[in-house]
N, C-alpha and C positions, 0 to 999 in steps of 0.2 A: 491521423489518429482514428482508433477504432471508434464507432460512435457506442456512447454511453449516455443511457438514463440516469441523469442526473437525478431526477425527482422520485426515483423509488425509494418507499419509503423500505427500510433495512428495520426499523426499531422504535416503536413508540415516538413517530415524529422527524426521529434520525434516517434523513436521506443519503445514498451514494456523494450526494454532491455536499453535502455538509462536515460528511466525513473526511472528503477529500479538500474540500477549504479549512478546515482546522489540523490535518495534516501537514498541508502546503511545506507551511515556514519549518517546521520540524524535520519534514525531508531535503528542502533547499541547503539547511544549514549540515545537515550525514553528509549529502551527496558531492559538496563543496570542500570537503574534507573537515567543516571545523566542530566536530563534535567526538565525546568521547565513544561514537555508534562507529564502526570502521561504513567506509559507501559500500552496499549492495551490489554484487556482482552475479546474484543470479534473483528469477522471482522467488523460487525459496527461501530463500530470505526476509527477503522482502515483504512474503506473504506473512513468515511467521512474527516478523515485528508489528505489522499493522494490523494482526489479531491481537500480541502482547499489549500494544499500544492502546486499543481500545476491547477492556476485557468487562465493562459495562452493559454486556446484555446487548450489544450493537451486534456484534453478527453469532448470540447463540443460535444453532439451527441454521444459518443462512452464509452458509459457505461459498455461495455465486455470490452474494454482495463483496464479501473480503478479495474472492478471488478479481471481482469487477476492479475495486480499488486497486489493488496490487497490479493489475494490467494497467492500468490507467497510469502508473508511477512508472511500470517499468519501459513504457513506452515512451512518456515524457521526459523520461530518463535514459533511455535507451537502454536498459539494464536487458543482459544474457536469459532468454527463456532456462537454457541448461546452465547446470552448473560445469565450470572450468575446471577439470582436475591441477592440484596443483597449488589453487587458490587458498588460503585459510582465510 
């Protein structure tokens, strides 16, 4: 896995890795199929839920922080950089 600063701070306090621990369980549970979110099949996606997700001033301005997050997920997820034609 790519290495990531966990301790940058992204937001008044809010670190990449704080973001990414209170994600966790909310992504475990998409990626597993039991939610009403279909699973991620590209970072696109992925990128634009983890901005909807946290639209609290967490990554205004700081688009490397979301995009850090979002790599971090799709990696431990192994989710597609492209998107799959085909796919909805």
């Amino acid at each position: 896995m790519t290495k990531l600063n966990r301790n940058q701070e992204v937001w008044e306090g809010w670190t990449i890795g704080h973001i990414i621990d209170n994600l966790k369980p909310t992504m475990d549970t998409i990626m597993q199929g039991n939610s009403f979110y279909k699973p991620f099949h590209d970072v696109n996606e992925l990128t634009d839920f983890i901005k909807k997700e946290y639209p609290l001033n967490q990554f205004r301005g700081n688009v490397r922080a979301a995009k850090a997050v979002a790599k971090y997920f799709a990696e431990d997820y192994h989710i597609s950089k492209m998107a799959v034609k085909g796919r909805e």
